[in-house]
N, C-alpha and C positions, 0 to 999 in steps of 0.2 A: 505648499498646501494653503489653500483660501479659507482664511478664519470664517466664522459665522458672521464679522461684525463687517470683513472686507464685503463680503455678499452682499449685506444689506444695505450696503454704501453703493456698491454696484448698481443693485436695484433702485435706488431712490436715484442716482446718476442717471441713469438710461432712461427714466420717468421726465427726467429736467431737459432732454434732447428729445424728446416724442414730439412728432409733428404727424398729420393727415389722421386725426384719430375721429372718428365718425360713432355717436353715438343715437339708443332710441329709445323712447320708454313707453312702455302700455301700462294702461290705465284698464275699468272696469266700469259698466254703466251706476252710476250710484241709483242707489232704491228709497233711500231717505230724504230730507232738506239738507239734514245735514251733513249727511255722503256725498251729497251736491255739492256742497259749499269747500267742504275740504277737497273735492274735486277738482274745480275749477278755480282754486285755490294755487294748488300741484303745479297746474296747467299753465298759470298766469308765471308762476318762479322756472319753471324749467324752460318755456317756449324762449327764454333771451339766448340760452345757449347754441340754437339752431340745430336741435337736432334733426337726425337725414327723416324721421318720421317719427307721430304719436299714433300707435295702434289702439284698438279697442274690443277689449274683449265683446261677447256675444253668446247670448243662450239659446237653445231651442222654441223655444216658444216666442210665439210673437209678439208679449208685451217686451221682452227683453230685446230681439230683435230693434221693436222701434227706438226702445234708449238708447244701445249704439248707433243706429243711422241719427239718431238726433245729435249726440254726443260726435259723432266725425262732422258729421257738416259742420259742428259752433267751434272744433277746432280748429279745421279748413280754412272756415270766413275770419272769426277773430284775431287767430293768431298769425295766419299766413304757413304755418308748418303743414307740412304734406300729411293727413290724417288718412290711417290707413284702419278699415272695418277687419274684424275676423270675421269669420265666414264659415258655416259649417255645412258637413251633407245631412246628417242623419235629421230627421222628423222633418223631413222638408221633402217636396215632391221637384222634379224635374224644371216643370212649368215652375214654380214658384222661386226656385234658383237663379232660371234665366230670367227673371221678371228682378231678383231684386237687383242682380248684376246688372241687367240695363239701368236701373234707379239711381245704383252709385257709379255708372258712365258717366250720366246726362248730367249726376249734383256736382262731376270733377272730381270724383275719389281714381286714382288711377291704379293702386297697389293693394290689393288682397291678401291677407294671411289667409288660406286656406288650409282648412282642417276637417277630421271628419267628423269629429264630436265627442260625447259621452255618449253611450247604446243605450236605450230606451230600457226599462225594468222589462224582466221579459223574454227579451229579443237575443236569439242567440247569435244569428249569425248576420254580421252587417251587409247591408243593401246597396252599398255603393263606401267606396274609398276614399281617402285626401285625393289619389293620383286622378282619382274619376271628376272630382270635383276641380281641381287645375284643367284639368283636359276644357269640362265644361264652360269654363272663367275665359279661357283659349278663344273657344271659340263664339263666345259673345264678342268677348271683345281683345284688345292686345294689354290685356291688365300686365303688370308686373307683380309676381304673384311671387310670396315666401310660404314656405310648410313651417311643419316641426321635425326637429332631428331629435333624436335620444343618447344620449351619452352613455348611461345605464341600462340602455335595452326598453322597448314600452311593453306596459307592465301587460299584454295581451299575446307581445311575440312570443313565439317559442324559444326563442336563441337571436343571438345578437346578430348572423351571419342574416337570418330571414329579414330581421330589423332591419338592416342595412340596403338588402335587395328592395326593400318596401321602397326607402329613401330614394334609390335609382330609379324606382319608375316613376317617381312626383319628378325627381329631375329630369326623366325621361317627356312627361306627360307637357310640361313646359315650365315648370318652378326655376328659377334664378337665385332663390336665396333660403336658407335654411337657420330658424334659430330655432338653437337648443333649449331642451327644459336644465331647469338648473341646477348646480351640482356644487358641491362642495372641495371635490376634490379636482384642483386644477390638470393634473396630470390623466385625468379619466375624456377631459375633454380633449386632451392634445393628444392620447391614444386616438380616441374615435375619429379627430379631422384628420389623420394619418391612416386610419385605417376605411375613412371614406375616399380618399384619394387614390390607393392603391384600388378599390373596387372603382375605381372610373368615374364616382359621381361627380359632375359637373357642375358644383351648386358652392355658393358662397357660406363657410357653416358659421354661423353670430355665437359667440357664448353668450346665453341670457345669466342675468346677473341677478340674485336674489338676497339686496341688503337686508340681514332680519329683524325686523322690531317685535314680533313675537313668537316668541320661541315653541309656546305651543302649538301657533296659527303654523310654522314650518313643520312639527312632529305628524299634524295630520294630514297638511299637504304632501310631503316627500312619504307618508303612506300610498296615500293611492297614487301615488307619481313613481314610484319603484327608485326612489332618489337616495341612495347612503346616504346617512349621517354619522357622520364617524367618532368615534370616542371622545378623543377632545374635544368637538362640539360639546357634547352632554358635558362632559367636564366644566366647562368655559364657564355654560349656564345652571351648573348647582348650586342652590342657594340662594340665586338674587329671587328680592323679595318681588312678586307679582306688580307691585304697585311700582315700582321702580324703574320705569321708560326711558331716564335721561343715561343709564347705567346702559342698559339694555339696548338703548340707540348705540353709544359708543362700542361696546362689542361688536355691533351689526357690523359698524362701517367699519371695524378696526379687520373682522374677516375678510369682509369682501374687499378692501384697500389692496390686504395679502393676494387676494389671491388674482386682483386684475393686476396688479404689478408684475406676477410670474408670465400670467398672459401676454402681455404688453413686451414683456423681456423676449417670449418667444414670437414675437413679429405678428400678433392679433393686435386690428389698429379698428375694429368695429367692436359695439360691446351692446346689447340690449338690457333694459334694467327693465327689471317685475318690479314696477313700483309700489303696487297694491295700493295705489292711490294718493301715498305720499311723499312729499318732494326732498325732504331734509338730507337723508343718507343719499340717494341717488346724485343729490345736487351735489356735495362732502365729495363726491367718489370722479366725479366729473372734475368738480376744479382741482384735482391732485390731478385728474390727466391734461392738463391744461387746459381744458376746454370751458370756456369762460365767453359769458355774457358781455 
């Protein structure tokens, strides 16, 4: 019988032999000076590492829009890392899609996260798809384009089998790569990449990786993200005081250490971090997997 302590030896063993590990982190356009600053901040600590790409979120409206397209180009030019825009369908017309997909051709953006979005207040039933918007991306140009996969189910499907079939036609439509929304429980993800394999999807699935520095900022994000959070989480974080971030850092990365090491053990050699624009835990979790500047 394998002790708990032989495990953990094991674990941290197979950690000290990991080779080919490819990581990626998204960022978010900042809206202040100072969201800038700590930005390109991030940007400046994580780009030594070489990861395979920095993404950039994107919101419907077109002041946000242009902060991403500004924000991937200064990553593209400065740092040399391949900067990849998210992209969305919904409040966007056709013509407008294909006009900004020629824009980030022509600037050298080659790789697209396509999504469909958040629905408009309103609007009940959506006007076009993620698969429609890959399709579209297709036929602009030869992007290399990643969706979203859900581990949990998205919080719109009926049932996780629909969710799944969804996933099939972006990989159908021409998607190559899939990263997950983020999860807490590593065995939720290693169901789903098993249980996307058996349905045929041909898509590479990424576990995103969500180091947490605030506990509340997770409680209402994995609300509308349909994301468990499972008891010992809330346990972990009863009690620490509000003010307390260097406490609350070390939890973060002491979670997520846990649970890319079980990943890593079962043969996941790619890993995408929500950095939420900060580099500290992300960077912690990186040089445990060797990957060093």
């Amino acid at each position: 019988m394998v002790s708990y302590a032989q495990g953990i030896d094991a674990l941290n063993q197979s950690l000290a032999e990991l080779n080919g590990i490819n990581v990626s982190f998204e960022f978010f356009p900042p809206k202040t000076a100072e969201m800038e600053n700590t930005l390109w901040k991030s940007v400046e600590r994580l780009a030594p590492l070489k990861p395979a790409y920095m993404s950039v979120t994107y919101g419907a409206n077109s002041g946000e829009r242009d902060r991403t397209h500004d924000v991937v180009k200064r990553i593209q030019n400065e740092t040399g890392i391949q900067a990849v825009p998210h992209l969305t369908c919904v409040d966007a017309t056709r013509e407008e899609l294909i006009q900004i997909a020629q824009d980030y051709w022509a600037s050298g953006i080659r790789k697209i996260v396509a999504l469909r979005g958040d629905q408009p207040e309103g609007v009940e039933q959506p006007q076009s798809y993620a698969s429609d918007l890959v399709k579209l991306l297709k036929e602009v140009a030869d992007f290399d384009i990643a969706v979203a996969a859900y581990p949990e189910k998205h919080p719109e499907a009926p049932n996780a089998q629909f969710d799944l079939l969804n996933l099939k036609r972006k990989a159908e439509a021409g998607a190559t790569e899939a990263i997950s929304q983020f999860f807490f429980d590593a065995e939720v993800f290693l169901r789903f990449r098993d249980r996307a394999a058996a349905a045929g999807i041909d898509l590479d699935i990424i576990p995103g990786i969500l180091p947490v520095t605030n506990y509340q900022t997770l409680l209402r994000f994995a609300g509308f993200t349909n994301v468990h959070v499972p008891g010992w989480l809330h346990k972990m974080y009863d009690g620490i005081e509000k003010e307390d971030q260097t406490t609350r850092n070390l939890m973060g990365a002491s979670i997520a250490m846990d649970m890319v090491k079980v990943l890593a053990k079962e043969g996941i050699r790619d890993f995408h971090f929500y950095t939420l624009n900060r580099s500290e835990l992300s960077f912690a979790i990186c040089h445990m997997l060797g990957v060093r500047g």
